[in-house]
RODRENKE-696509 format. One record per residue (C-alpha): residue in one letter; z, x negated, y negated. Coordinates in steps of 0.25 Angstrom, whole numbers, plus 2048, in hexadecimal, padded with zeros to 3 digits. Layout:
BEGIN
   aa    up   east   north
    A     Z      X       Y
...
This chain:
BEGIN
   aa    up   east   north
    X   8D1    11A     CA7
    X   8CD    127     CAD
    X   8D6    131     CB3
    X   8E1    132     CBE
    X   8D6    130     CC8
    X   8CC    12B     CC4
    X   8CD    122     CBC
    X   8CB    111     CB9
    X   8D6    10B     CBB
    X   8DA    0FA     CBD
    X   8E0    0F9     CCB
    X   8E7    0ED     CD2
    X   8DE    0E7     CDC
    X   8D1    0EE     CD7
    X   8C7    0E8     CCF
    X   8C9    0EF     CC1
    X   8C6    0F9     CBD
    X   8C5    103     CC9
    X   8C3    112     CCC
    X   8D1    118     CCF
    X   8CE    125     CD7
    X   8CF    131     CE4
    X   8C8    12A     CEF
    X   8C0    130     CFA
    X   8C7    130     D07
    X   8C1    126     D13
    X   8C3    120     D20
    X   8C7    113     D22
    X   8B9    10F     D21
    X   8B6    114     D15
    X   8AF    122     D1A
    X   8B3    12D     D11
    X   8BC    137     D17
    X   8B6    147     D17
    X   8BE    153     D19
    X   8BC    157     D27
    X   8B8    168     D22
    X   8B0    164     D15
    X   8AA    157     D19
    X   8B0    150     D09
    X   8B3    146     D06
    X   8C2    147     CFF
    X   8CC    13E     CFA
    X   8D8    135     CFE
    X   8E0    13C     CF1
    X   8E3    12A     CEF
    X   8DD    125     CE2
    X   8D8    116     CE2
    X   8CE    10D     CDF
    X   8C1    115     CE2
    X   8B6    109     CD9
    X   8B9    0FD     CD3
    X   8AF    0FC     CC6
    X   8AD    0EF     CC3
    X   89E    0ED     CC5
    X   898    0E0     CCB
    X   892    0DB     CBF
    X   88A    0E3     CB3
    X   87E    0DD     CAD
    X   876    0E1     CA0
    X   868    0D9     C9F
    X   85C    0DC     C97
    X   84C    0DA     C9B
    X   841    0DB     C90
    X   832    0DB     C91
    X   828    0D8     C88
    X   818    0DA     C88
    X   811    0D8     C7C
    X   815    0E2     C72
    X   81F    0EB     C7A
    X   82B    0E6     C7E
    X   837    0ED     C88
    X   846    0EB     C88
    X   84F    0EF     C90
    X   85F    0EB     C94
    X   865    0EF     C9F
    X   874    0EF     CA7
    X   878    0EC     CB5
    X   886    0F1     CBB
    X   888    0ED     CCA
    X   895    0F3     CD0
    X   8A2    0FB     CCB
    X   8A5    108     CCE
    X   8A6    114     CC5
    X   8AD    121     CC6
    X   8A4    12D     CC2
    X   8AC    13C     CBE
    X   8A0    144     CBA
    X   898    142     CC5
    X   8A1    148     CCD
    X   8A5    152     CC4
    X   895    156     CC5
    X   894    155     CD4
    X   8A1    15E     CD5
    X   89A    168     CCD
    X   88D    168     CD2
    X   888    163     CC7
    X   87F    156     CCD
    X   874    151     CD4
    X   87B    14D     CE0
    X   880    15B     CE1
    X   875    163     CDE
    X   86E    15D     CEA
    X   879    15E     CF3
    X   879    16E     CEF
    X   86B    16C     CF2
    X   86C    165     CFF
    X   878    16D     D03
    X   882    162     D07
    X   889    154     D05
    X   888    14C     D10
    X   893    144     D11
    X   898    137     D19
    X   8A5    135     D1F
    X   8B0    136     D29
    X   8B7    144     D2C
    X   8C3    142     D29
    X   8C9    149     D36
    X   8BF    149     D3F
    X   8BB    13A     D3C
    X   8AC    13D     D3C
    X   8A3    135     D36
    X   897    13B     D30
    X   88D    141     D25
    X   892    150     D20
    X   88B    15A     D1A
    X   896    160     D0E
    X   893    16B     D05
    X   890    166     CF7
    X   899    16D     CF0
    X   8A4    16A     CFA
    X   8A1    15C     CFA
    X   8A2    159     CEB
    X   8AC    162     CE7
    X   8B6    159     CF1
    X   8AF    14B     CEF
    X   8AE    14C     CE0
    X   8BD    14D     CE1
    X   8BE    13E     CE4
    X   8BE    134     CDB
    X   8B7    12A     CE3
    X   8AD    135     CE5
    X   8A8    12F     CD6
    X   8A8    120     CD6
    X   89B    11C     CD6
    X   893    10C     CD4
    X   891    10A     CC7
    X   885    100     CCA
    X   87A    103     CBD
    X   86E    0FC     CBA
    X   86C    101     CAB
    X   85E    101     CA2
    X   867    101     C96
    X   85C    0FE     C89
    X   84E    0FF     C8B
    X   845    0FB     C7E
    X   836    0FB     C7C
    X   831    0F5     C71
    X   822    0F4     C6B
    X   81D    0E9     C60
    X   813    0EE     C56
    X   809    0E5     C52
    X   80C    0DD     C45
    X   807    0E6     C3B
    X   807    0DC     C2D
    X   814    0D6     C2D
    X   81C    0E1     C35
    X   822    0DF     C43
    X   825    0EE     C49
    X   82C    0EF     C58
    X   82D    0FE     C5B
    X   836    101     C65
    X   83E    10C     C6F
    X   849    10A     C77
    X   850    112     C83
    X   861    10F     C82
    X   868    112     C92
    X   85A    115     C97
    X   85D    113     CA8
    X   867    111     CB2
    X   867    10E     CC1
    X   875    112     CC8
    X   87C    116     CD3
    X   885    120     CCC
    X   87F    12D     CCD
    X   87A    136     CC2
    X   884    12E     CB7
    X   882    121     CAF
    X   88D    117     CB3
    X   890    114     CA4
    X   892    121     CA1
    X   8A6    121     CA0
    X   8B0    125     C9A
    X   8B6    11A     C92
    X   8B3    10E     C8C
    X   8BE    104     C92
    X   8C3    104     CA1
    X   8BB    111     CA5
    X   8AE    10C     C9E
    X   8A2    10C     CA8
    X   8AC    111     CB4
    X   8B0    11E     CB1
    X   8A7    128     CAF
    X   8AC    139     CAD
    X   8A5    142     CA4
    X   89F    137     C9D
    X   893    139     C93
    X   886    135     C9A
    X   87F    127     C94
    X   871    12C     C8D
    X   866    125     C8A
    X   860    123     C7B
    X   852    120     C76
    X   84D    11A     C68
    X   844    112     C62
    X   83F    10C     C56
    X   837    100     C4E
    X   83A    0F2     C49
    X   832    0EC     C3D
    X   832    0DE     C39
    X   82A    0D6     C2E
């Protein structure tokens, strides 16, 4: 699923599925390589495996809490591990259109960490910002991110009214996909493309999740 590069792919040797993309250029020990005039970071021109997406474990558990009349509910997911590919956030940082660049363009520079790959010096760089993205945005790598969540999926309150003849009456408001807690920036994890093998790894031009609020009353008798 995807495109030419990237895409999610199965790949002998690999737990499936993977990232298949451009990588970042590095030294042997793992440094990313910048251009000795520009201070980027660029690619090798190889595709491979840039992140395997198979998370550690997922978890989905629910805690509730009750005192006297009033009563919360809440259910919540845990993902641990995977990797995820991310198109439209570096589509927004290639156009300016982000955080992370709109503080860059006010700072005035990247600083980057790397080896030059001619001089072999190691160091921090100052890059201008819209040098440096337009160049590291063209790398696949450049958008696989940990796909690690912590999700407040449903949050309830509810609230029984005192017996009134031989009616029992809860009202109650709820919150649908009310919080998350991530390490991808700016994006929900669960927001793909796809339903099958690309569902919760690739990510371009998605919609993004929303939240929802209702309410409403139960009567018994």
């Amino acid at each position: 699923g995807g495109f030419t590069e990237p895409q999610i792919r199965a790949q002998i040797g690999s737990t499936y599925p993977i990232i298949y993309g451009t990588k970042f250029a590095r030294d042997e020990e793992g440094n990313l390589l910048l251009d000795h005039d520009l201070k980027v970071p660029y690619t090798t021109g190889e595709a491979g495996n840039i992140g395997e997406c198979t998370p550690n474990f997922e978890a989905g558990f629910n805690l509730n809490i009750r005192y006297k009349r009033v009563s919360i509910s809440t259910t919540w997911s845990w993902k641990n591990g995977g990797k995820m590919y991310l198109g439209s956030k570096s589509v927004v940082d290639l156009f300016g259109a982000s955080q992370a660049t709109a503080d860059a363009r006010n700072a005035g520079k990247v600083i980057v960490t790397g080896v030059d790959d001619v001089t072999g010096e190691k160091g921090t760089f100052e890059v201008d910002p819209e040098t440096y993205y337009y160049y590291a945005t063209d790398v696949n790598e450049y958008s696989v991110y940990d796909a690690d969540f912590l999700k407040l999926r449903d949050l309830t309150l509810s609230y029984n009214v005192p017996r009134f003849s031989i009616f029992d009456v809860t009202v109650f408001g709820f919150a649908r996909n009310v919080l998350i807690w991530t390490k991808v920036p700016d994006f929900d994890p669960e927001s793909s493309q796809g339903n099958n093998n690309m569902g919760g790894y690739f990510e371009n031009y998605s919609l993004p999740q929303t939240m929802s609020f209702g309410g409403g009353f139960k009567v018994t008798f």
